[in-house]
MARKOLSE-644063 format. One record per atom (N, C-alpha, C): residue in one letter; x, y, z. Coordinates in steps of 0.02 Angstrom, whole numbers, padded with zeros to 5 digits, always signed. Example, Ala and Ser with C-alpha at 12.3 -4.5 7.8 and 13.67 -1.06 7.14 Angstrom:
2
A+00660-00284+00390/A+00615-00225+00390/A+00660-00165+00390/S+00642-00112+00354/S+00684-00053+00357/S+00645+00002+00394/
***
This chain:
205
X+06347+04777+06302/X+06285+04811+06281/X+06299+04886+06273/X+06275+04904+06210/X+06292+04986+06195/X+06239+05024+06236/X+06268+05074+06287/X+06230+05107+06326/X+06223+05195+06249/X+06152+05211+06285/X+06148+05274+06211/X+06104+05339+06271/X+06098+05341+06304/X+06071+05378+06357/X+06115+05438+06405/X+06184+05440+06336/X+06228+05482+06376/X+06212+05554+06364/X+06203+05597+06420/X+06200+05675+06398/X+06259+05709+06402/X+06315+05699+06435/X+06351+05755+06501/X+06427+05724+06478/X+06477+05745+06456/X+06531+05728+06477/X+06562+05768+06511/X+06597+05731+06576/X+06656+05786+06608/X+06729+05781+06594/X+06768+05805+06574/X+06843+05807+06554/X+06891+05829+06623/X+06911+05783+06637/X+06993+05809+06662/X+07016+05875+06621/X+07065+05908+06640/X+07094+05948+06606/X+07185+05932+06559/X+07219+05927+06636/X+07289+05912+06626/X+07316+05848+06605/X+07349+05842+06576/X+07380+05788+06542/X+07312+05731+06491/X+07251+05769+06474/X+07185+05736+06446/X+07177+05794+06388/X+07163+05873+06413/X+07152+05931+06338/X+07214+05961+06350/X+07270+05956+06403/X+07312+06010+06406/X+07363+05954+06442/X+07412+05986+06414/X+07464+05964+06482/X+07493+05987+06532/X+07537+05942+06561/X+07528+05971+06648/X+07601+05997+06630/X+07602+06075+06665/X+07660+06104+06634/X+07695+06133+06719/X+07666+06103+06764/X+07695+06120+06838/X+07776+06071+06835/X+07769+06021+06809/X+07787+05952+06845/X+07871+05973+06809/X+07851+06021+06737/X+07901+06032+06697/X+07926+06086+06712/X+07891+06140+06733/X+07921+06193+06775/X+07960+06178+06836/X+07944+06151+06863/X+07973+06134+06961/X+08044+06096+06929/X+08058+06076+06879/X+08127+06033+06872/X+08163+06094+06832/X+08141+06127+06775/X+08188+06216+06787/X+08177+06244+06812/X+08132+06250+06862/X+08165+06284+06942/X+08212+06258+06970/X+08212+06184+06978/X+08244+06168+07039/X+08329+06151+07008/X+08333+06161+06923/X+08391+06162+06902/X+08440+06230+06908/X+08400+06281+06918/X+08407+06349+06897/X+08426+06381+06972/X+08400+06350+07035/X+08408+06387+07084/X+08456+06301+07136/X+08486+06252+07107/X+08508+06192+07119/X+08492+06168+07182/X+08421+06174+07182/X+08365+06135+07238/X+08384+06056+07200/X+08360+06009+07257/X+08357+05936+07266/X+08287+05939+07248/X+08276+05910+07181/X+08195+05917+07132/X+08176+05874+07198/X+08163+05823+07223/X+08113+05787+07248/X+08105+05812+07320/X+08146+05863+07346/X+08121+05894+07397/X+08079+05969+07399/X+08098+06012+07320/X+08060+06033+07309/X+07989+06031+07279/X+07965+05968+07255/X+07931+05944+07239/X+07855+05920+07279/X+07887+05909+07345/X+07883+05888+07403/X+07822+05932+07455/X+07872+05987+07468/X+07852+06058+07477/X+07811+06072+07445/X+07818+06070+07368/X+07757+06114+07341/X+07701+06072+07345/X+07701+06028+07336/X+07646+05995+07316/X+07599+05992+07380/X+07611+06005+07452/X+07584+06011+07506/X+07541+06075+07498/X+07591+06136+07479/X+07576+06201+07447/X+07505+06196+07420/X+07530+06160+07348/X+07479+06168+07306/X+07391+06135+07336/X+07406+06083+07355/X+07345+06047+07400/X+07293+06122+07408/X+07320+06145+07464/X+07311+06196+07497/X+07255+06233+07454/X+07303+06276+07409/X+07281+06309+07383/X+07227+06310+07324/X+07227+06230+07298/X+07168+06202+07257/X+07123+06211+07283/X+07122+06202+07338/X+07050+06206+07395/X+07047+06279+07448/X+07079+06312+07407/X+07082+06399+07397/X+07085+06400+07477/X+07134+06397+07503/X+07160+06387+07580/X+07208+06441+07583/X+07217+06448+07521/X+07313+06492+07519/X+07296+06504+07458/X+07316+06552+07421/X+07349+06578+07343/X+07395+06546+07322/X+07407+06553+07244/X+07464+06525+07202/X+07525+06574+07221/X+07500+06647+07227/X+07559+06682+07253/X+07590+06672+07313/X+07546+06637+07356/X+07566+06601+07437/X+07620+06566+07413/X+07588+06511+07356/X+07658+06458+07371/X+07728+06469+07340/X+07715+06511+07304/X+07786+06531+07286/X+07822+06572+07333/X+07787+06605+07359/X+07827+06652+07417/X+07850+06616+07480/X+07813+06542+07493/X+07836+06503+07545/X+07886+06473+07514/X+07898+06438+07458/X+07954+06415+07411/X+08009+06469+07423/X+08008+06534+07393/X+08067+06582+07404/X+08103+06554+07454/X+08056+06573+07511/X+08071+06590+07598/X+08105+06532+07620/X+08083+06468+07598/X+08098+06410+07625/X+08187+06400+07577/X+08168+06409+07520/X+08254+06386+07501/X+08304+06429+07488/X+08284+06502+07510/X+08321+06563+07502/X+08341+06609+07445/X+08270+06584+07409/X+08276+06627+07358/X+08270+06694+07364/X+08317+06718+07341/X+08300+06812+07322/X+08284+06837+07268/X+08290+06806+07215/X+08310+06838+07140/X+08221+06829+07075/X+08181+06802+07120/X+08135+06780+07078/X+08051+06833+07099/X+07999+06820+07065/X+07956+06848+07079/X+07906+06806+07075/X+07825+06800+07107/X+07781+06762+07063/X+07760+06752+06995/X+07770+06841+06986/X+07737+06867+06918/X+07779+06829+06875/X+07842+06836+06888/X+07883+06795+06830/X+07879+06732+06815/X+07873+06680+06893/X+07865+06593+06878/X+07821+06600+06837/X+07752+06622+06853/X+07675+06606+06819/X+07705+06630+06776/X+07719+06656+06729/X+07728+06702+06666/X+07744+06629+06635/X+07835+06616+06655/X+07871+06554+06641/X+07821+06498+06627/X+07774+06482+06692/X+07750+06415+06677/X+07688+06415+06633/X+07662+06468+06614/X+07606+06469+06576/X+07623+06446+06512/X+07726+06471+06476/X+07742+06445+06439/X+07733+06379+06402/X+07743+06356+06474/X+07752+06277+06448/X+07686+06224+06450/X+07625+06287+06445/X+07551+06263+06445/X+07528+06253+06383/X+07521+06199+06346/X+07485+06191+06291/X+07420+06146+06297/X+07398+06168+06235/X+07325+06111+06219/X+07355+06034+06198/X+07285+06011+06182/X+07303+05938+06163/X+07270+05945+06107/X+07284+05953+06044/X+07253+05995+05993/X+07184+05930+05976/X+07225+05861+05956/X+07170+05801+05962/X+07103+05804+05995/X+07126+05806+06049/X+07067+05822+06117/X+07010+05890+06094/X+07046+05918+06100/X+06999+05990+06092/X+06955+05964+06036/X+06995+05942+05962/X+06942+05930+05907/X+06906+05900+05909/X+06901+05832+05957/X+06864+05791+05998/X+06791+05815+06019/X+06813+05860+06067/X+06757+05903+06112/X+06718+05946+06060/X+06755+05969+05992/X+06706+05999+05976/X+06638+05972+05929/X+06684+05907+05905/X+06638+05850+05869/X+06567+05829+05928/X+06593+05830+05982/X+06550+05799+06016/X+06505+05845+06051/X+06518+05911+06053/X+06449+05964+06048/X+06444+05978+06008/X+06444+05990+05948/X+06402+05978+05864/X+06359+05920+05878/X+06355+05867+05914/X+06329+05811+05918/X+06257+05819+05974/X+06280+05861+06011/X+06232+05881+06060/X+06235+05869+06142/X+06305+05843+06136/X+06317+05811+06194/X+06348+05880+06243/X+06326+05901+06310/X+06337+05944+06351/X+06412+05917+06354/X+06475+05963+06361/X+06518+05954+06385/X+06546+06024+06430/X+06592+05981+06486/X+06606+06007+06551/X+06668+05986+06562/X+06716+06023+06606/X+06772+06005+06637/X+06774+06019+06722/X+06806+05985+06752/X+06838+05966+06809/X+06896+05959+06821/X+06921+06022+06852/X+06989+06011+06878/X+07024+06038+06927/X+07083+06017+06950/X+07117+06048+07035/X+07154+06116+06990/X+07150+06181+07041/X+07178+06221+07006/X+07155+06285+07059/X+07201+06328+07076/X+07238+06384+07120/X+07186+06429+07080/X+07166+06480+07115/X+07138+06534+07063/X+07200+06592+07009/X+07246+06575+07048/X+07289+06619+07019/X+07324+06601+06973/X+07335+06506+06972/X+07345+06487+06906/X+07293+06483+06854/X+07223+06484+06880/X+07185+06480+06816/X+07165+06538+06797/X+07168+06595+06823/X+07168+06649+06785/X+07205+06662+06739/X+07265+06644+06739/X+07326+06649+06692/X+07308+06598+06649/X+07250+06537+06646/X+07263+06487+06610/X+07201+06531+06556/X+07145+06543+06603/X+07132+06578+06549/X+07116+06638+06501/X+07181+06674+06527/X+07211+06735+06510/X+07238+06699+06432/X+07261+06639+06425/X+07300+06620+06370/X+07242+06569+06338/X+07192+06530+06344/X+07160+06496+06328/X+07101+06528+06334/X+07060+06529+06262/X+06986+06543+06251/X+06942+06469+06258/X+06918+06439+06311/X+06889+06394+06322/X+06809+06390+06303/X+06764+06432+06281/X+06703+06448+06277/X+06686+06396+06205/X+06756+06377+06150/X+06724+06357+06084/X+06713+06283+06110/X+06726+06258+06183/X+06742+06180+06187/X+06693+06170+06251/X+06684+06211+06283/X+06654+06195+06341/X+06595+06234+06369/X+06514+06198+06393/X+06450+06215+06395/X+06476+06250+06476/X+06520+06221+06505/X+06515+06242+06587/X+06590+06209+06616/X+06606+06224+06680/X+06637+06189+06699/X+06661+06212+06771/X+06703+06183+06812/X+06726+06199+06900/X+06781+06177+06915/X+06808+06240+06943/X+06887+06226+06945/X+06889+06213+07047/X+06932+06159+07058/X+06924+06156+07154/X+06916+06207+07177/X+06967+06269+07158/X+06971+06324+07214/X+06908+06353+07217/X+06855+06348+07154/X+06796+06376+07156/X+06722+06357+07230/X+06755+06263+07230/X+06709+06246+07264/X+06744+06226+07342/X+06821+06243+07338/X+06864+06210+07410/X+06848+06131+07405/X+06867+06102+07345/X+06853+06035+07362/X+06896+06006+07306/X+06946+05970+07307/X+06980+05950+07247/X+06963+05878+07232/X+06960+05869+07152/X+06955+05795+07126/X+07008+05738+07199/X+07006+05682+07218/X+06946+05656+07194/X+06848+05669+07213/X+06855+05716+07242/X+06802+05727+07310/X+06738+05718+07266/X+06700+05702+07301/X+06619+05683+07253/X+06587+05771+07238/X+06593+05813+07275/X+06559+05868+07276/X+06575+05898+07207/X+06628+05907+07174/X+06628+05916+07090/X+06577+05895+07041/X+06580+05826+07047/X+06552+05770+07031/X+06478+05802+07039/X+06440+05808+07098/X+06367+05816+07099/X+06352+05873+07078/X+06391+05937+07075/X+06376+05979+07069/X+06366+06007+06978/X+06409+05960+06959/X+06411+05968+06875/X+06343+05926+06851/X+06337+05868+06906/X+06248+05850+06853/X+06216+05887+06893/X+06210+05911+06942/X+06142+05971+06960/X+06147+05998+06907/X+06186+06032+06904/X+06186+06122+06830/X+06169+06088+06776/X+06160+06018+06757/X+06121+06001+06697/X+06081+05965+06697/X+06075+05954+06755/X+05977+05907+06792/X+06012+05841+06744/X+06052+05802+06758/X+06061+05735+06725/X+06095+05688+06785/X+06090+05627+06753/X+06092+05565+06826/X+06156+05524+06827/X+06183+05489+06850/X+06256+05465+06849/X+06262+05410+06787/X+06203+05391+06763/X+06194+05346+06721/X+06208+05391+06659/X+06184+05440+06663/X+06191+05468+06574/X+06270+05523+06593/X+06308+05504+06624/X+06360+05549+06632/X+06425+05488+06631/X+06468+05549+06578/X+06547+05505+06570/X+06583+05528+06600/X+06665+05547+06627/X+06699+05532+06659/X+06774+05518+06632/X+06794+05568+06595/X+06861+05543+06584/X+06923+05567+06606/X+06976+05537+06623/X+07027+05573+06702/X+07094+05529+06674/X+07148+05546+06674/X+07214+05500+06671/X+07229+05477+06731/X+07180+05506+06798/X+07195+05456+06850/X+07150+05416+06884/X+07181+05352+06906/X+07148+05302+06907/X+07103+05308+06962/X+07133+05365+07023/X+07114+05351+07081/X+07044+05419+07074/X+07052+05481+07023/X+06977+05509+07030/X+06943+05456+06993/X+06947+05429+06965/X+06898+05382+06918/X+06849+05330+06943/X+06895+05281+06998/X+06866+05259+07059/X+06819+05291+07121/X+06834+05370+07099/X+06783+05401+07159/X+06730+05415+07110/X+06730+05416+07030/X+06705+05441+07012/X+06617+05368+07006/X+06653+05333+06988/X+06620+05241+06989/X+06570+05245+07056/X+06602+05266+07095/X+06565+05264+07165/X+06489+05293+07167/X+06498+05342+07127/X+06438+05391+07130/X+06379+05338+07063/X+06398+05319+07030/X+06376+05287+06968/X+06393+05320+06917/X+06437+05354+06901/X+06447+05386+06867/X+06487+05330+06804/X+06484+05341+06737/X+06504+05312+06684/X+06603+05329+06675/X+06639+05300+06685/X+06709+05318+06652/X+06735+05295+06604/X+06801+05328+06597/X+06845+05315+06549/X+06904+05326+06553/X+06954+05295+06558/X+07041+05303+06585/X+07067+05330+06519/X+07069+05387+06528/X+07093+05424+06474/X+07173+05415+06465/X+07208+05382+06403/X+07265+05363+06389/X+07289+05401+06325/X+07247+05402+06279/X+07240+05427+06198/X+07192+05444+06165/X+07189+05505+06152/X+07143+05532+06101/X+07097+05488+06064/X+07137+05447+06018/X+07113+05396+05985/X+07082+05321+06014/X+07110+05314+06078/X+07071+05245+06125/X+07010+05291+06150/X+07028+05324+06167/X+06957+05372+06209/X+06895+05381+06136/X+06907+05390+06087/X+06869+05405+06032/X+06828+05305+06033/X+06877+05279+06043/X+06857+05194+06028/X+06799+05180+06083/X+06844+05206+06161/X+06777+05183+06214/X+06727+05213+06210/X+06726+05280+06185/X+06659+05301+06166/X+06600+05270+06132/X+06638+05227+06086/X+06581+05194+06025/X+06548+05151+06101/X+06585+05114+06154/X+06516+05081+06185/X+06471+05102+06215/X+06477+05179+06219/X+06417+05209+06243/X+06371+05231+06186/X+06367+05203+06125/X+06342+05217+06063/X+06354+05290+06030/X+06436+05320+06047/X+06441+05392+06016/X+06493+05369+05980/X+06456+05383+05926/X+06514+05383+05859/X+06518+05454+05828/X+06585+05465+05823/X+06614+05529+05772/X+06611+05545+05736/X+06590+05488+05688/X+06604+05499+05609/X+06521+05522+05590/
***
């Protein structure tokens, strides 16, 4: 049954409008300074936790990284510089989002993210032509999968879990997201994501 009562979409960010350009950085780091990738990997990612839920800075974790594998030769300013490089859009996606506010549909994003990387994210990205609103963890100390994202994006648009979508490349926010009643979508492809849309009665064309 075609549901048509949708107001709200929320977007993942990484690897859904952008890709995840940490995962590609940490392996020329860990080639460049001949760290064991899955132990630096390891480390950071405890790091990063942290700091999504604004516990610690992005400049924290690099300086615990230095300290821990004896780096001397590097700076923050420079990784972030480096990894912002390897930050692109998902050009598909974006044109997506903008079809679908021409349409009238509120759109929003949700995502885990350091304040110090998203300043840099959007130091390089003008996000305003794609997006009505949106909350990054470190804003609220609470990272996907946690429900508090989640409620706080239909407060700011007075809408109910029923008229709200949900699209994430992971399986496990998607399941927290179900919980709440919230509508999803396992975001794989531009073009499948354009398809599951039609059963909520949004067509593109």
């Amino acid at each position: 049954m075609i549901k048509t009562n949708i107001k709200l979409i929320i977007f993942d960010l990484s690897d859904v409008c952008f890709n995840s350009e940490e995962p590609l950085y940490l392996k020329i780091f860990a080639e460049r300074h001949k760290i064991n990738l899955s132990i630096l990997e390891k480390f950071y990612l405890e790091l990063l936790i942290k700091a999504e839920e604004d516990k610690i800075s992005g400049k924290e974790i690099w300086q615990k990284v230095f300290l821990k594998f004896n780096i001397k030769n590097e700076t923050f300013e420079k990784v972030l510089k480096e990894m912002m490089t390897l930050k692109e859009e998902n050009p598909e996606t974006m044109d997506l989002i903008k079809k679908l506010r021409k349409k009238g549909y509120k759109i929003t994003y949700l995502t885990n993210y350091n304040k110090d990387y998203w300043e840099a994210i959007k130091q390089k990205f003008d996000l305003n032509p794609y997006f009505d609103y949106g909350l990054v963890s470190y804003q609220i100390k609470a990272r996907k999968p946690s429900p508090i994202g989640f409620k706080k994006l239909m407060d700011y648009f007075a809408v109910k879990p029923a008229e709200t979508i949900f699209t994430d490349d992971s399986m496990k926010n998607l399941l927290e997201a179900e919980k709440l009643g919230i509508n999803t979508i396992h975001f794989q492809h531009v073009d499948l994501f354009a398809d599951l849309l039609e059963d909520f009665g949004i067509n593109l064309e």
